[in-house]
Backbone as ProteinMPNN parsed JSONL, in Angstrom:
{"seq_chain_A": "XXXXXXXXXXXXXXXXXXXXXXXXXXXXXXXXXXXXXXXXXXXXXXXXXXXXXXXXXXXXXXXXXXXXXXXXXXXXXXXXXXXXXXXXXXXXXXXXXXX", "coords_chain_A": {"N_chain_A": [[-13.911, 54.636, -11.562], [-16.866, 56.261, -10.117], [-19.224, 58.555, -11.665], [-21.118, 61.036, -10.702], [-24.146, 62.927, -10.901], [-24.604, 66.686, -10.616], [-23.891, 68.115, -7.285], [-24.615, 70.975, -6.984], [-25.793, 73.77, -9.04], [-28.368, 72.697, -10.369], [-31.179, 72.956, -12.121], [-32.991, 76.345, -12.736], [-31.565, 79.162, -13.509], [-31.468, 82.815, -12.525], [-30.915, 86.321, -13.257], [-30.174, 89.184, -11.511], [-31.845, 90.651, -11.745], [-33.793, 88.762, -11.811], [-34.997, 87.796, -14.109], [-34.427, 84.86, -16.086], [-31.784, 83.67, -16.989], [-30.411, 83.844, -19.45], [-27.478, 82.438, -21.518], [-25.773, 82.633, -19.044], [-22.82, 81.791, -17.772], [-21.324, 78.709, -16.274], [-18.542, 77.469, -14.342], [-16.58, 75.066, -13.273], [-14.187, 74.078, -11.433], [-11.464, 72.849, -9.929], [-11.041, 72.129, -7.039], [-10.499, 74.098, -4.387], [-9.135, 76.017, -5.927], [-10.336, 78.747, -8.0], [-8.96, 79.265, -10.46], [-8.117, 76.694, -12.56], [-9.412, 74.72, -14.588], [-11.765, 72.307, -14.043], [-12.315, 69.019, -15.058], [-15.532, 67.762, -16.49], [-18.568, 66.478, -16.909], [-21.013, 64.911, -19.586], [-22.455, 62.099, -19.243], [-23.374, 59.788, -16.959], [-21.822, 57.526, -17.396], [-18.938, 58.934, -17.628], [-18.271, 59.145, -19.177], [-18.38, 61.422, -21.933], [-17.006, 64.32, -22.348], [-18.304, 67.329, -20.925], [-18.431, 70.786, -22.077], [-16.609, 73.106, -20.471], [-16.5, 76.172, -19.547], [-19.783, 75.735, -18.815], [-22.378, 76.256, -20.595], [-24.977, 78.59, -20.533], [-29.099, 78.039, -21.658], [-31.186, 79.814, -23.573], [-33.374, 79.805, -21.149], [-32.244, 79.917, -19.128], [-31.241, 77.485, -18.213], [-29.03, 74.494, -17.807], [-27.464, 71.757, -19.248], [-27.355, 68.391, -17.994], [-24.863, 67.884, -15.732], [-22.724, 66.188, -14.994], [-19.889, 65.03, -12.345], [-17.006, 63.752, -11.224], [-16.743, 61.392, -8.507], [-14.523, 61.268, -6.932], [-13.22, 63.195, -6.391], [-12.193, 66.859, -5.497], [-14.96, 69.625, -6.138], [-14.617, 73.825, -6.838], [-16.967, 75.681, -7.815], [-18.943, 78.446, -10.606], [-21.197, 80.791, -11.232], [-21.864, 82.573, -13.193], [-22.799, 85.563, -15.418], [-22.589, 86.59, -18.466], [-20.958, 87.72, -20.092], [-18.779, 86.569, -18.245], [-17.504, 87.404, -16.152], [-18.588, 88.698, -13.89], [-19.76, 87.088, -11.126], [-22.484, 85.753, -9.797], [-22.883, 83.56, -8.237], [-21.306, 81.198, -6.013], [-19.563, 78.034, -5.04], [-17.523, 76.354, -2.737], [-14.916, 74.026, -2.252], [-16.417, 71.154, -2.839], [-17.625, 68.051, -3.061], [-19.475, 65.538, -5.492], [-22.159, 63.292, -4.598], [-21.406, 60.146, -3.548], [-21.688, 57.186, -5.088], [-24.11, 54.748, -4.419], [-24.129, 51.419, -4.467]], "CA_chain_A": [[-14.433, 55.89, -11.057], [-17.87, 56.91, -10.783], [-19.694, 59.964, -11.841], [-22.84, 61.398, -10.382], [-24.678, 64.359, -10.996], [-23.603, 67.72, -9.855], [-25.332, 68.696, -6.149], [-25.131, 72.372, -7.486], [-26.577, 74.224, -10.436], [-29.311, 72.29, -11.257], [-32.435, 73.739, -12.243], [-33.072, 76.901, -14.077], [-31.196, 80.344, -13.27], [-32.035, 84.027, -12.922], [-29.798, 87.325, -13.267], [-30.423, 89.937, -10.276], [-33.169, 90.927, -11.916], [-35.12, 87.729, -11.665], [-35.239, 86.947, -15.601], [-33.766, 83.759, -16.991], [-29.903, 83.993, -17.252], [-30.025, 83.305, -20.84], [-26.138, 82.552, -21.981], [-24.591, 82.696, -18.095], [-22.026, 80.542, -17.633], [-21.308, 77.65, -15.018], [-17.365, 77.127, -14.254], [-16.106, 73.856, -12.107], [-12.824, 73.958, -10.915], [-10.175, 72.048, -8.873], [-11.213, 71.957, -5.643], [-9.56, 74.734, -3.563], [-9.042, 77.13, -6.859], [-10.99, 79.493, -8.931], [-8.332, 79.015, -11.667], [-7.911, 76.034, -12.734], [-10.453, 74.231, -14.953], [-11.663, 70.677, -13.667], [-13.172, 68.544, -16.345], [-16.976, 68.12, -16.144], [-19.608, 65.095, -18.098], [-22.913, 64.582, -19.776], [-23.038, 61.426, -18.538], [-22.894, 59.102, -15.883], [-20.592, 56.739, -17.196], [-17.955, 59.597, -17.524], [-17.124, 59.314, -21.157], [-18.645, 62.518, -22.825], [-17.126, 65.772, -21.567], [-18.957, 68.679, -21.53], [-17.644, 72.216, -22.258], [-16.548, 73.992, -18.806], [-17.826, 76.812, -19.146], [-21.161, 75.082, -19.336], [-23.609, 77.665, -20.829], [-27.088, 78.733, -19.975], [-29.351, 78.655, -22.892], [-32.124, 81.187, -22.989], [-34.237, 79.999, -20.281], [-31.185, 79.696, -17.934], [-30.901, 76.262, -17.814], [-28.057, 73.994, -17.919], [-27.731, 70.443, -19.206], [-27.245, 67.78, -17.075], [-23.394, 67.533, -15.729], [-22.077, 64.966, -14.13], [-19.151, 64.986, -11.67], [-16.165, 62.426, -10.92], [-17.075, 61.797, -7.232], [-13.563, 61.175, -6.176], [-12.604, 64.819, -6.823], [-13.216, 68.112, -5.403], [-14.894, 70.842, -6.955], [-15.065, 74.708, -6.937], [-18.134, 76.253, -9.038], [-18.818, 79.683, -9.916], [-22.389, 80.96, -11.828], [-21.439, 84.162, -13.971], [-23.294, 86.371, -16.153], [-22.498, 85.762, -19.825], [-19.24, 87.862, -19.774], [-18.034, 85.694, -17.243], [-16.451, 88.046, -14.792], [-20.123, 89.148, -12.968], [-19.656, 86.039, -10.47], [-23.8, 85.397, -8.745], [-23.094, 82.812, -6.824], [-20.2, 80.457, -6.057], [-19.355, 76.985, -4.076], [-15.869, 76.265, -2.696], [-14.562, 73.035, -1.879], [-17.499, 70.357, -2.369], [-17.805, 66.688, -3.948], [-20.41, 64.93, -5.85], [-22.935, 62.526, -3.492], [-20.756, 58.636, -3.667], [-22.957, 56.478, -6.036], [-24.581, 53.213, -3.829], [-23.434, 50.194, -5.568]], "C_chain_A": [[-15.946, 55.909, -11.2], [-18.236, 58.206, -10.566], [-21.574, 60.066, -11.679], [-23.206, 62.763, -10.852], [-24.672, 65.107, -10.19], [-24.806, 68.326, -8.708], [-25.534, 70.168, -6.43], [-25.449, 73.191, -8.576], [-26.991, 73.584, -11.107], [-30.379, 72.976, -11.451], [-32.263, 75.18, -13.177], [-32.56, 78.141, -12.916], [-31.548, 81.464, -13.562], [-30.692, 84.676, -12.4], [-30.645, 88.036, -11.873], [-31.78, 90.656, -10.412], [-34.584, 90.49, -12.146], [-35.327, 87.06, -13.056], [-34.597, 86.421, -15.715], [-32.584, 84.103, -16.905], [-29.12, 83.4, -18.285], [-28.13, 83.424, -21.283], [-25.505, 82.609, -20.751], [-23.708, 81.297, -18.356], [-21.684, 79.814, -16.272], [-19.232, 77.206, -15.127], [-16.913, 76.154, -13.605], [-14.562, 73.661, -12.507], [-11.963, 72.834, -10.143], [-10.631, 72.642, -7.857], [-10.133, 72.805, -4.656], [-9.224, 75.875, -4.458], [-10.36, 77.561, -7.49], [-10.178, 79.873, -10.184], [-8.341, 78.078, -12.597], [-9.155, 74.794, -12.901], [-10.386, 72.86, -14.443], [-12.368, 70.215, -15.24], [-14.497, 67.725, -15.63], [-17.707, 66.662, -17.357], [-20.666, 65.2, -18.523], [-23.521, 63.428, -19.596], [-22.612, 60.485, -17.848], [-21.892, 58.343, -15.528], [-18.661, 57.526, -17.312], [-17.28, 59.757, -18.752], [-17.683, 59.924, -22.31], [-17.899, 63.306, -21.957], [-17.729, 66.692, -22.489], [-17.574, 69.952, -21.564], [-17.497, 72.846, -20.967], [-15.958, 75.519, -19.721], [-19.041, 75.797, -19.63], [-22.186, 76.658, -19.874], [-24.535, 77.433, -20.953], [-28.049, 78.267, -21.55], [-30.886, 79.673, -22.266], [-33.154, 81.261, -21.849], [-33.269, 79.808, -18.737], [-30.815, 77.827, -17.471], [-29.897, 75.466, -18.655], [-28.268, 72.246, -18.457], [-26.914, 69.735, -18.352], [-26.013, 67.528, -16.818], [-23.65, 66.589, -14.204], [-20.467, 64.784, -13.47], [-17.991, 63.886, -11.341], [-16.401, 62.631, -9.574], [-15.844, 61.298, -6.356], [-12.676, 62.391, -5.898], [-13.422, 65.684, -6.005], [-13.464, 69.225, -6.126], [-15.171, 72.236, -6.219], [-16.192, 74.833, -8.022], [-18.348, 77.421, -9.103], [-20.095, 79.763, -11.362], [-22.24, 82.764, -12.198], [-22.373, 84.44, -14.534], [-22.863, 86.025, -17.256], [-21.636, 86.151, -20.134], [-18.144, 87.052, -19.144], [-16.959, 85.986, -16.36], [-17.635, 87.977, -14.066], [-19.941, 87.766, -12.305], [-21.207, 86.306, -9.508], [-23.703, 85.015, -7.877], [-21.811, 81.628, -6.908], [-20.292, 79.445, -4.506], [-17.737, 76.529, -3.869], [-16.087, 74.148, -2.101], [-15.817, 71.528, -1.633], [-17.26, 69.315, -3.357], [-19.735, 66.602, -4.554], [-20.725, 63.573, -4.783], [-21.653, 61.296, -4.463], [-22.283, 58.13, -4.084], [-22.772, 55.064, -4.867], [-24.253, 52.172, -4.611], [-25.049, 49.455, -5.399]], "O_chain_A": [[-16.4, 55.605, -12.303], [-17.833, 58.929, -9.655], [-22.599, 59.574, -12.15], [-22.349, 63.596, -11.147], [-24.715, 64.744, -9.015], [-25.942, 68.76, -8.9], [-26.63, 70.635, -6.12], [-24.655, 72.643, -9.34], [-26.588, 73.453, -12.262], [-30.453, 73.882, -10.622], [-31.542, 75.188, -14.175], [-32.972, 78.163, -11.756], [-31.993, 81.612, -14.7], [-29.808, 84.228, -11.671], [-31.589, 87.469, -11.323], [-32.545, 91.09, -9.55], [-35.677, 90.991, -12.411], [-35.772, 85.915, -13.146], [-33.529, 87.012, -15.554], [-32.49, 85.303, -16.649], [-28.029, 82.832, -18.334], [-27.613, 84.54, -21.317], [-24.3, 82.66, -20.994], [-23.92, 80.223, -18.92], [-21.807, 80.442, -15.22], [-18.828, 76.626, -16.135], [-16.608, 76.85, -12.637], [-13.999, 73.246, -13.52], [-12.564, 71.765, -10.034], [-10.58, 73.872, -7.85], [-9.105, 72.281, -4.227], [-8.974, 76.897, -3.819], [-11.347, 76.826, -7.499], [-10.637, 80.732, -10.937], [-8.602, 78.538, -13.709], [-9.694, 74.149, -12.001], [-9.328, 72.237, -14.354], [-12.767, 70.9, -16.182], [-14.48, 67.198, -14.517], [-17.201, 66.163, -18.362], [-21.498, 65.671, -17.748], [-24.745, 63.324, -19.677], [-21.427, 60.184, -17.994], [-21.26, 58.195, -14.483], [-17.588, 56.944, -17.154], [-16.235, 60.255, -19.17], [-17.654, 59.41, -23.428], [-18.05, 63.078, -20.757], [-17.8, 66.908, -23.699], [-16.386, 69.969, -21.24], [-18.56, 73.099, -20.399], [-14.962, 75.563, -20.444], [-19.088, 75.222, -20.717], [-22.433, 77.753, -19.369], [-25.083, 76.409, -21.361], [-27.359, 78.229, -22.569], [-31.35, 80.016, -21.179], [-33.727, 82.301, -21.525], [-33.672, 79.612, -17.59], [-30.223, 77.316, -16.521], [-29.805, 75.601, -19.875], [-29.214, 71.593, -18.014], [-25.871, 70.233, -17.927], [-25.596, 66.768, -17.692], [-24.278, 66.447, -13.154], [-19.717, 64.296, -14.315], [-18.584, 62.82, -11.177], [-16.351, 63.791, -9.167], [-16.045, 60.944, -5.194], [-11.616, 62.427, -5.273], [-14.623, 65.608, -5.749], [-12.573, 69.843, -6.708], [-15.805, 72.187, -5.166], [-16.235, 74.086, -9.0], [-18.154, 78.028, -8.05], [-19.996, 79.007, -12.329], [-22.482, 83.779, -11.545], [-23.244, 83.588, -14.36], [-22.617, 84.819, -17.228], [-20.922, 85.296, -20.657], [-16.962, 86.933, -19.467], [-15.993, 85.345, -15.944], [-17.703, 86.906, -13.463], [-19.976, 86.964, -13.238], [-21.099, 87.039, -8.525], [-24.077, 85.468, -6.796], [-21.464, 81.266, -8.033], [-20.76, 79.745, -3.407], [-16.93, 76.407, -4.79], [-17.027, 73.427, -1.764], [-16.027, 71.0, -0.541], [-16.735, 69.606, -4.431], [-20.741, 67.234, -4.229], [-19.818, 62.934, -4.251], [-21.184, 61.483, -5.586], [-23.419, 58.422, -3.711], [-21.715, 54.518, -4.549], [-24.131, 52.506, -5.79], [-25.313, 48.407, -5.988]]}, "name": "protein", "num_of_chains": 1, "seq": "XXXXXXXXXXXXXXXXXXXXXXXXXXXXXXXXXXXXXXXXXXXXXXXXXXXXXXXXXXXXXXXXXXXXXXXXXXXXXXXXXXXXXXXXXXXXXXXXXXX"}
C-alpha cells in the first residue's frame, strides 16, 4: 500500500469568526459515510496511526496525516464539540504516489 498526504485540511483553520480553531476537530471516514471511522497516519510509510478525531491545537493547525491511497475518504472539520460541522468532503482519495 502506499500512503500520501491528505489533499484536504492542510494548513491552519479558522472558526466563523476568523480566529484560529484552537481544539476543532478533523474526522476521516469510509468513503460514502459520515459514520464510520477510517483509520488515518503520521507517516508515509503507514505504520503510526494517528487519533481520528485529529485535533486542532491552538493555532488551528493539524499535524501532518497521511492517507492509504487505495481507499476512499469522507472528512468533516468541526468545532471542538464536534457536532458544529464547517466544512466537509464526501467521497475523495489521496493523490497515487509516482514510483
Amino acid at each position: 500500500m502506499a500512503y500520501t498526504i491528505s489533499p484536504v485540511f492542510n494548513g491552519q483553520h479558522f472558526n466563523n469568526q476568523g480566529t484560529p480553531l484552537s481544539g476543532g476537530r478533523i474526522y476521516f471516514y469510509v468513503g460514502g459515510s459520515f459514520s464510520t471511522l477510517q483509520t488515518i497516519y503520521a507517516n508515509s510509510a503507514g505504520s503510526v496511526e494517528l487519533q481520528n478525531p485529529v485535533v486542532l491545537d491552538s493555532s488551528g493547525r493539524a499535524p501532518a496525516i497521511f492517507l492509504d491511497n487505495t481507499l476512499s475518504y469522507n472528512a468533516a472539520l468541526t468545532l471542538s464539540n464536534g457536532t458544529t460541522v464547517l466544512q466537509r468532503y464526501e467521497s475523495f482519495k489521496a493523490p497515487a504516489v509516482e514510483a
